[in-house]
mmCIF file of the N, C-alpha and C atoms, coordinates in Angstrom:
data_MODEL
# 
_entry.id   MODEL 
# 
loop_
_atom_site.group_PDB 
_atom_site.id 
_atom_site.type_symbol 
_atom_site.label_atom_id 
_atom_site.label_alt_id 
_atom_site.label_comp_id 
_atom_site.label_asym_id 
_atom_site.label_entity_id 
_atom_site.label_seq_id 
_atom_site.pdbx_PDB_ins_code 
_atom_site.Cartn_x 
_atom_site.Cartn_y 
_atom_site.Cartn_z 
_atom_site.occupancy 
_atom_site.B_iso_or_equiv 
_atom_site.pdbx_formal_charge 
_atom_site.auth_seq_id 
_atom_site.auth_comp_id 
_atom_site.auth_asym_id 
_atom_site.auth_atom_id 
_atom_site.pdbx_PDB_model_num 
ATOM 1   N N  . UNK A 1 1  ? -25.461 -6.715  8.312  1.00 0.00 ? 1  UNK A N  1 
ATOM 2   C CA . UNK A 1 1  ? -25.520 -5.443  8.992  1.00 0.00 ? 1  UNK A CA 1 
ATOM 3   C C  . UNK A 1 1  ? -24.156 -4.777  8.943  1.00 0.00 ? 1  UNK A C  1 
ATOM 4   N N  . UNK A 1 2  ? -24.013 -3.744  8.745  1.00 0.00 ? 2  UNK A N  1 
ATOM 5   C CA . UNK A 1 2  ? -23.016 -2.829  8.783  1.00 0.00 ? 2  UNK A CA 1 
ATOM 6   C C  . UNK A 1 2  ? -22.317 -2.332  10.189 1.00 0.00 ? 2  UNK A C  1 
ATOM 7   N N  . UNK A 1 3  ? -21.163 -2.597  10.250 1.00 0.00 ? 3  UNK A N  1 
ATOM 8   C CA . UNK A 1 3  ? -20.314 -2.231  11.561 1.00 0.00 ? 3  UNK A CA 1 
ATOM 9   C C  . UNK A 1 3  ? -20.472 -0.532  11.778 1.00 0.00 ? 3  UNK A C  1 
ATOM 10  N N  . UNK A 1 4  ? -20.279 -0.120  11.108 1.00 0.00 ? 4  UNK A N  1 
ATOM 11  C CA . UNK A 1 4  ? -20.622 1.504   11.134 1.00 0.00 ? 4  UNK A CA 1 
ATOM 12  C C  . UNK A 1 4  ? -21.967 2.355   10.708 1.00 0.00 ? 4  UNK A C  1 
ATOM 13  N N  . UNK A 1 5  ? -22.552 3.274   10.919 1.00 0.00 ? 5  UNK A N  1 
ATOM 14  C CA . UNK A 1 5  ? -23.659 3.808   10.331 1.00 0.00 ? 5  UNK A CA 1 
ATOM 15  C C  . UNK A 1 5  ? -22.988 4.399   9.103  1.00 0.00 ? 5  UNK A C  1 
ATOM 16  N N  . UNK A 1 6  ? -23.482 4.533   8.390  1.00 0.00 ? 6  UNK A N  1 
ATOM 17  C CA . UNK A 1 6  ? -23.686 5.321   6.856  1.00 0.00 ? 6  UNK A CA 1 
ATOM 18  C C  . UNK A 1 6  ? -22.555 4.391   6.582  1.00 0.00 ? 6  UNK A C  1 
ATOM 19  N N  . UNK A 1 7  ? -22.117 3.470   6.350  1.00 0.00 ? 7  UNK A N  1 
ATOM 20  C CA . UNK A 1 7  ? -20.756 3.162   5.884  1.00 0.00 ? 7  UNK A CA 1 
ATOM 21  C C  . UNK A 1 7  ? -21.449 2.011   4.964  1.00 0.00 ? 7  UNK A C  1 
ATOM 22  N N  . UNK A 1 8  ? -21.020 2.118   3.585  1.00 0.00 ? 8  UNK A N  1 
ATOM 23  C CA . UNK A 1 8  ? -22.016 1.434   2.352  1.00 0.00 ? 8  UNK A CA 1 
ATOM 24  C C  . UNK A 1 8  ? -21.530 0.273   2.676  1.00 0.00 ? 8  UNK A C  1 
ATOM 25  N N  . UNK A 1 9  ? -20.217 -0.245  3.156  1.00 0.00 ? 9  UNK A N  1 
ATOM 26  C CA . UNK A 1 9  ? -19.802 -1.983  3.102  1.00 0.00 ? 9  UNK A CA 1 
ATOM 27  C C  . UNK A 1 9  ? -19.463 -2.089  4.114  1.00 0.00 ? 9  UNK A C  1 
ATOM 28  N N  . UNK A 1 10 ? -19.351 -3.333  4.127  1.00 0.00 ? 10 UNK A N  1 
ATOM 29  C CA . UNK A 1 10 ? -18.571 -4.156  5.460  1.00 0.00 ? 10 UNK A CA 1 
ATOM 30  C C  . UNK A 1 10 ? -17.231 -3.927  5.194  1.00 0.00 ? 10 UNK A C  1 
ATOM 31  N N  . UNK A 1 11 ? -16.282 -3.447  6.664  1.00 0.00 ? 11 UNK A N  1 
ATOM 32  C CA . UNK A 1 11 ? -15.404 -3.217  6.905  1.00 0.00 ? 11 UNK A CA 1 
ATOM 33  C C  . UNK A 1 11 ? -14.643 -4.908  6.234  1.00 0.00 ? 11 UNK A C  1 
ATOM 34  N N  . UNK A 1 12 ? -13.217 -4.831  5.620  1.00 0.00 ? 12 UNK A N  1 
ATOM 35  C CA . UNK A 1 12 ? -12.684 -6.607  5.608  1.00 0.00 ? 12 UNK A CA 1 
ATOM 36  C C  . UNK A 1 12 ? -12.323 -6.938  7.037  1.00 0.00 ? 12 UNK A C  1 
ATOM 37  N N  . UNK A 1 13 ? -12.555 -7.899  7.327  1.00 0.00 ? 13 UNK A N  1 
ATOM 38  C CA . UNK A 1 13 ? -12.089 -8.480  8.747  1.00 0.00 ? 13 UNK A CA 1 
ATOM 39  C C  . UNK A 1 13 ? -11.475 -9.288  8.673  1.00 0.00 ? 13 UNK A C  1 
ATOM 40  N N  . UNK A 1 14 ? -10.769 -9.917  7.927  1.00 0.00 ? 14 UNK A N  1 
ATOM 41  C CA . UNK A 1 14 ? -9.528  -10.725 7.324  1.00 0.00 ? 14 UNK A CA 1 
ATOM 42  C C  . UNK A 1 14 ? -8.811  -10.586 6.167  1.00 0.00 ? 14 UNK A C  1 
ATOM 43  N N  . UNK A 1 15 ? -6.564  -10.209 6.679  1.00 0.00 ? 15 UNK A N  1 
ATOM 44  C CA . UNK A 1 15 ? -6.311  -10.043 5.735  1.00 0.00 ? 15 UNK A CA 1 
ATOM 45  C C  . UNK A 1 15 ? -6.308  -10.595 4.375  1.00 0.00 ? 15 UNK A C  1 
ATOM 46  N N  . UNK A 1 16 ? -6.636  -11.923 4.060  1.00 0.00 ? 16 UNK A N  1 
ATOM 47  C CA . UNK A 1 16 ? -7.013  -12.522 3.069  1.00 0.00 ? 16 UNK A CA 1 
ATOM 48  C C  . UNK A 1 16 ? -8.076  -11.720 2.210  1.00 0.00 ? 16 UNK A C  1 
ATOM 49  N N  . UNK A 1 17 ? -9.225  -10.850 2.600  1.00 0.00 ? 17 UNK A N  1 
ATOM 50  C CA . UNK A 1 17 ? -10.131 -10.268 2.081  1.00 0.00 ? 17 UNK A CA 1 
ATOM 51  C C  . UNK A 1 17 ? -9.590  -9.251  1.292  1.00 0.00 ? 17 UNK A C  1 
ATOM 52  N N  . UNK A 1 18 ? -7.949  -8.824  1.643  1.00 0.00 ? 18 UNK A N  1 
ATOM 53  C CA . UNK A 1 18 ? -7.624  -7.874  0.499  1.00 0.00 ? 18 UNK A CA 1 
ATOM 54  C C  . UNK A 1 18 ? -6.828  -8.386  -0.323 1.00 0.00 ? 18 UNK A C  1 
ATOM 55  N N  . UNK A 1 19 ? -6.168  -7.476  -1.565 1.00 0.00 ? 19 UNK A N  1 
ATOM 56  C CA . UNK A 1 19 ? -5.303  -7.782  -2.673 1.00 0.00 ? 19 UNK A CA 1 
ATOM 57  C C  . UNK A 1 19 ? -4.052  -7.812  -1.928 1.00 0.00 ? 19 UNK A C  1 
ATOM 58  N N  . UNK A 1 20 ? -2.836  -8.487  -2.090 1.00 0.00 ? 20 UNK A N  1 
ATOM 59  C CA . UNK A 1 20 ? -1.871  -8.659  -1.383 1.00 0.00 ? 20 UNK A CA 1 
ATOM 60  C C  . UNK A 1 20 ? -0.717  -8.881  -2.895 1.00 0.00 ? 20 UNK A C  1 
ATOM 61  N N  . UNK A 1 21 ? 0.276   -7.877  -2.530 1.00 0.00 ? 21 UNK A N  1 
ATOM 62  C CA . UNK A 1 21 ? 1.268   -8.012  -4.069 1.00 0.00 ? 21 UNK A CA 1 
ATOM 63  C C  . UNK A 1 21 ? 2.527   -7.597  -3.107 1.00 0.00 ? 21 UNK A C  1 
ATOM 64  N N  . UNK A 1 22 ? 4.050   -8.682  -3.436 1.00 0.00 ? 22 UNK A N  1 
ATOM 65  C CA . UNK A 1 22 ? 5.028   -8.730  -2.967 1.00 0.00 ? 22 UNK A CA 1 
ATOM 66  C C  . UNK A 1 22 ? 5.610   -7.577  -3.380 1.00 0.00 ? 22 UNK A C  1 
ATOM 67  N N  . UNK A 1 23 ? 6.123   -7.027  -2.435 1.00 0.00 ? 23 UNK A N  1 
ATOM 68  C CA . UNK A 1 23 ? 6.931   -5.734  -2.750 1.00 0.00 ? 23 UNK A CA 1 
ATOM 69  C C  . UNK A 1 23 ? 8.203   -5.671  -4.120 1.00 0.00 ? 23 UNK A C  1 
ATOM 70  N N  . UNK A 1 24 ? 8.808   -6.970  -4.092 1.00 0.00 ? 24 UNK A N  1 
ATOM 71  C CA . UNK A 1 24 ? 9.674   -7.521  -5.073 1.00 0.00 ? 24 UNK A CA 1 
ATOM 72  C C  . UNK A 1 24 ? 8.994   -7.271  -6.393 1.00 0.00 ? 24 UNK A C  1 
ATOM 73  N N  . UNK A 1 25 ? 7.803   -7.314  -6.240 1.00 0.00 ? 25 UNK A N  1 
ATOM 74  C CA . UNK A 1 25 ? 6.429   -7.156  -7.819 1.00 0.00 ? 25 UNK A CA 1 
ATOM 75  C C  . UNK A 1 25 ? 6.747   -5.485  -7.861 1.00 0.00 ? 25 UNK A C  1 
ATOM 76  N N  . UNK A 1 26 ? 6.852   -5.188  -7.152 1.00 0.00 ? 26 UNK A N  1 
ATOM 77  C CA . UNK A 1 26 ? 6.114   -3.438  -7.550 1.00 0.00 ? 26 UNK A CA 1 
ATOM 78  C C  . UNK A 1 26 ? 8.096   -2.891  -7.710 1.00 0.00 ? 26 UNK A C  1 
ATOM 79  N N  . UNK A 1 27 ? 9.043   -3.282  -6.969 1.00 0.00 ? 27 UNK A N  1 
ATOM 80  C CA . UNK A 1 27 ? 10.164  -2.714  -6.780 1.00 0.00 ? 27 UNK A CA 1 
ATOM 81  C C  . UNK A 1 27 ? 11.280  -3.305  -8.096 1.00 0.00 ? 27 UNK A C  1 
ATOM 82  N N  . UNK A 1 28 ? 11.103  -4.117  -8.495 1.00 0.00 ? 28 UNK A N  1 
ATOM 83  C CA . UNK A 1 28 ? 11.328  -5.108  -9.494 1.00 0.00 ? 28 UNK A CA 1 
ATOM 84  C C  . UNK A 1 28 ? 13.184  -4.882  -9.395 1.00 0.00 ? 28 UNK A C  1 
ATOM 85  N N  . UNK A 1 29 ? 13.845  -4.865  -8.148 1.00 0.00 ? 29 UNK A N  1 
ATOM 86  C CA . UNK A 1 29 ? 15.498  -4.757  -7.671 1.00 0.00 ? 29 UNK A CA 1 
ATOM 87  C C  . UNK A 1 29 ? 15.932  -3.550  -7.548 1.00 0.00 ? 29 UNK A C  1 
ATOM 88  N N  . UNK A 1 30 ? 15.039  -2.656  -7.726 1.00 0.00 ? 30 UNK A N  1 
ATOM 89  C CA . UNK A 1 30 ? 15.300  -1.277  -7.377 1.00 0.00 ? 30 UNK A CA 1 
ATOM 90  C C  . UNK A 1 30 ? 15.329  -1.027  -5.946 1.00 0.00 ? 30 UNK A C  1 
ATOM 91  N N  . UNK A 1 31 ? 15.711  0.535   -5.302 1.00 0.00 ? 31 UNK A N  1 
ATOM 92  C CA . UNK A 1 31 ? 15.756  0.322   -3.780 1.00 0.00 ? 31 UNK A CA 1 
ATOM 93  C C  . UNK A 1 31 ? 14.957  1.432   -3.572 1.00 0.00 ? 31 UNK A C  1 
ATOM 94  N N  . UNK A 1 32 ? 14.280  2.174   -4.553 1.00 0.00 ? 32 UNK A N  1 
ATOM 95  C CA . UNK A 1 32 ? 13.710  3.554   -4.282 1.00 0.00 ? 32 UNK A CA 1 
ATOM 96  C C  . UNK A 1 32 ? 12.515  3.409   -5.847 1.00 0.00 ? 32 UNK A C  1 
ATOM 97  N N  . UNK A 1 33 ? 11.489  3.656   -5.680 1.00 0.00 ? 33 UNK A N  1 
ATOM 98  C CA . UNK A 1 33 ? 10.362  4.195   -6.818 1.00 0.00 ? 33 UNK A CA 1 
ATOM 99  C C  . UNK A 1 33 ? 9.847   5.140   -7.087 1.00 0.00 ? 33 UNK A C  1 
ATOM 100 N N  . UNK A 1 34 ? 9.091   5.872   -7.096 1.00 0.00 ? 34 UNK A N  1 
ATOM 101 C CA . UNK A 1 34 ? 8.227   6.867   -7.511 1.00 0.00 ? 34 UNK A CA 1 
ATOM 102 C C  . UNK A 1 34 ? 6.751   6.188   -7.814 1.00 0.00 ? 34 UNK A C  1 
ATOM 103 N N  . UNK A 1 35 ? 6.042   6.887   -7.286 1.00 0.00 ? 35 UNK A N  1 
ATOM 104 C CA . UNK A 1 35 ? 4.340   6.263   -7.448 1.00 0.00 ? 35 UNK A CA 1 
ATOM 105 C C  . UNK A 1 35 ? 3.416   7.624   -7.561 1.00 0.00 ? 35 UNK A C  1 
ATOM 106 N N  . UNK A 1 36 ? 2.832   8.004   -8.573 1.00 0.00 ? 36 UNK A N  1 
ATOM 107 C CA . UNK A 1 36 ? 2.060   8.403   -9.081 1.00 0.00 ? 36 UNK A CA 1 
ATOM 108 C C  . UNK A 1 36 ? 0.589   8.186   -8.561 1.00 0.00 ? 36 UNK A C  1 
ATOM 109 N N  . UNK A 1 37 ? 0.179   9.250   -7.438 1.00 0.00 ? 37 UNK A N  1 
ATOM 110 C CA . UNK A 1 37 ? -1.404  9.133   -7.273 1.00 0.00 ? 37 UNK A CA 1 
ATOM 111 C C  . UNK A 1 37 ? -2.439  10.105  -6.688 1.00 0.00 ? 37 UNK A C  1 
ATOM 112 N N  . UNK A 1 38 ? -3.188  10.715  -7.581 1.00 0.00 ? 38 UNK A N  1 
ATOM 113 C CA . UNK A 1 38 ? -4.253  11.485  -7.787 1.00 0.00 ? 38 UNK A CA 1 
ATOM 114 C C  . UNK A 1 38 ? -3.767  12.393  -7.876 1.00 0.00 ? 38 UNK A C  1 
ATOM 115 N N  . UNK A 1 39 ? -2.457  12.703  -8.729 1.00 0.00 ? 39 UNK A N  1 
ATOM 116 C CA . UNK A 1 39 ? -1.784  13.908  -9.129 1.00 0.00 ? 39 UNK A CA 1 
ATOM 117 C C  . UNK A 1 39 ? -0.696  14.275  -8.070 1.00 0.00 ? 39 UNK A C  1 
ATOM 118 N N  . UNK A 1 40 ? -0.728  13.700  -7.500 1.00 0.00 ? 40 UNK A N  1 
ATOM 119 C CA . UNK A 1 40 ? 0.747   13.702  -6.697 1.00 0.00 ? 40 UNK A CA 1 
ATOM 120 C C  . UNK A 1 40 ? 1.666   12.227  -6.714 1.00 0.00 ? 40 UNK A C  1 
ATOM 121 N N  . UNK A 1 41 ? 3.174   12.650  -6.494 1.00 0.00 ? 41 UNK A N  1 
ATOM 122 C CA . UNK A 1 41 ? 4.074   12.073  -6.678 1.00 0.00 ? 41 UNK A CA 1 
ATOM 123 C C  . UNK A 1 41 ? 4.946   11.882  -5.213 1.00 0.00 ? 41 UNK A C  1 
ATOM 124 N N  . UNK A 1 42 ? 4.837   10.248  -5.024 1.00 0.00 ? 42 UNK A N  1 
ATOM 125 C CA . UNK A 1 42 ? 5.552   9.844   -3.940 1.00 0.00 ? 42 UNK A CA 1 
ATOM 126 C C  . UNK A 1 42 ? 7.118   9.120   -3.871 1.00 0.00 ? 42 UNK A C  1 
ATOM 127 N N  . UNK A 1 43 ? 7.533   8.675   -2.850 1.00 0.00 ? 43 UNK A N  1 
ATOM 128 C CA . UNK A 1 43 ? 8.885   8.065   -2.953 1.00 0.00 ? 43 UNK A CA 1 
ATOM 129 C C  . UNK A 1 43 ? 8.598   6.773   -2.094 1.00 0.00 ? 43 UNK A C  1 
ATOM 130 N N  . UNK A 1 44 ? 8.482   5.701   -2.678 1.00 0.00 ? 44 UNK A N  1 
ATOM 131 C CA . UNK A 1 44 ? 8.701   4.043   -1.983 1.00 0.00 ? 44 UNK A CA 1 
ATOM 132 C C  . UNK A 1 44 ? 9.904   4.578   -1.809 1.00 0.00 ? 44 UNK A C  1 
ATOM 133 N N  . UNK A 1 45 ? 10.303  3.606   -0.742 1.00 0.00 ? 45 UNK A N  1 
ATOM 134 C CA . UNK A 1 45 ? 11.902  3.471   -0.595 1.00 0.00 ? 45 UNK A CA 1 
ATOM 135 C C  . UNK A 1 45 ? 12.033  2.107   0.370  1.00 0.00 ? 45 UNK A C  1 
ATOM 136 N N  . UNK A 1 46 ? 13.732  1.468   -0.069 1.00 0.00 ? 46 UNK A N  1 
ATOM 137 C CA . UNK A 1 46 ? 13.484  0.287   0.880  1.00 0.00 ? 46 UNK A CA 1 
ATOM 138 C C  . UNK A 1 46 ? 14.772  0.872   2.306  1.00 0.00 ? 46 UNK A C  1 
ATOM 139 N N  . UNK A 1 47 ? 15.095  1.160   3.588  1.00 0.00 ? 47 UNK A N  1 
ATOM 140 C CA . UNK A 1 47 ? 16.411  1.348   4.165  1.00 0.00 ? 47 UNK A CA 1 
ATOM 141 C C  . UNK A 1 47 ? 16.982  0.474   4.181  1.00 0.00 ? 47 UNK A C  1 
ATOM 142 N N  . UNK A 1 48 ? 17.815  0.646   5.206  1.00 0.00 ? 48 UNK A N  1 
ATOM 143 C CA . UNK A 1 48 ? 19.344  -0.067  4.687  1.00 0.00 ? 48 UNK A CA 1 
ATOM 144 C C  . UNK A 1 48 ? 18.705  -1.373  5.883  1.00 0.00 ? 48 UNK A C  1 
ATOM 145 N N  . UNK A 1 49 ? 17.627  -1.038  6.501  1.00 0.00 ? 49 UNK A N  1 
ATOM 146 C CA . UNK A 1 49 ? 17.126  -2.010  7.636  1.00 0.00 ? 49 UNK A CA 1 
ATOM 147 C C  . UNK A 1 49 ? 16.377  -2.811  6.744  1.00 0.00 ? 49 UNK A C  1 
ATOM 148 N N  . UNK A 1 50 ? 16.105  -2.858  5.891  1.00 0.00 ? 50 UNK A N  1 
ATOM 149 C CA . UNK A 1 50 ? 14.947  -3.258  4.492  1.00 0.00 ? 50 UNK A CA 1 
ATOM 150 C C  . UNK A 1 50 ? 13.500  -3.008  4.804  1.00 0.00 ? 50 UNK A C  1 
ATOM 151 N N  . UNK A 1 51 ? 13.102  -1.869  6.147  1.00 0.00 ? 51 UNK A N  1 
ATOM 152 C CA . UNK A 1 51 ? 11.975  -1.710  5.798  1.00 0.00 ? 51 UNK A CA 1 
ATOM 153 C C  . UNK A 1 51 ? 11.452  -0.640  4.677  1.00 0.00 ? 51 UNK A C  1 
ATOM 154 N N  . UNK A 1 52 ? 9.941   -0.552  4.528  1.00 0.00 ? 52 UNK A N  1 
ATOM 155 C CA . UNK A 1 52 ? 9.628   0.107   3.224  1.00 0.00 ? 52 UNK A CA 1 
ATOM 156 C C  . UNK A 1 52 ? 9.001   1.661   4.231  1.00 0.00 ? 52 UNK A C  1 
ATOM 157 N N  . UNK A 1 53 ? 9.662   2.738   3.155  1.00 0.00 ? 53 UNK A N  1 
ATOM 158 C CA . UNK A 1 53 ? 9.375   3.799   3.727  1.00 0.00 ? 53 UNK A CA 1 
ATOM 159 C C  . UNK A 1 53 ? 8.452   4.634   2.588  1.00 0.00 ? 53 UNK A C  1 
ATOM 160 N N  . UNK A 1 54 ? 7.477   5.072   2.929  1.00 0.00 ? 54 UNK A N  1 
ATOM 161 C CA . UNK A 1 54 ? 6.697   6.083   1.358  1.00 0.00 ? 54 UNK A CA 1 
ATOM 162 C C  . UNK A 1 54 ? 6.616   7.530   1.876  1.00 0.00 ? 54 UNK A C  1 
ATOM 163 N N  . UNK A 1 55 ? 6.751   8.133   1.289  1.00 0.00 ? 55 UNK A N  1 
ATOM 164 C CA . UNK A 1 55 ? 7.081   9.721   1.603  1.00 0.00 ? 55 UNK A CA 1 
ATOM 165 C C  . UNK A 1 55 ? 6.430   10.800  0.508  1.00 0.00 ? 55 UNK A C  1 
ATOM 166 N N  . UNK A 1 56 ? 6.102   11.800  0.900  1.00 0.00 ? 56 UNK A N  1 
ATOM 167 C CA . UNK A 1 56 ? 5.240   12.409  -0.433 1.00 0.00 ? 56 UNK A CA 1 
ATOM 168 C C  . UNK A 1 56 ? 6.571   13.501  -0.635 1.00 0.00 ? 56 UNK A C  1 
# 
């Protein structure tokens, strides 16, 4: 049964149920990226606190 009406799947209810990729994978020692999506262009970034900031 579905947690929501009209909603085609089950919500995941454990993070294990999603794809999980180390930031070190996508940043490869860089401190800032660019990401490309659905025709717009964003900014990963890591601060000087090392959290990750994305910004359009």
């Amino acid at each position: 049964m579905n947690p929501l009406p009209n909603t085609p799947h089950p919500l995941p209810t454990l993070d294990t149920e999603r794809p999980r990729v180390d930031s070190n994978d996508i940043l490869r020692g860089n401190t800032a990226i660019e990401i490309e999506h659905a025709g717009q262009r964003y900014l990963l970034r890591v601060t000087r606190e090392n959290k990750l900031i994305l910004t359009k």
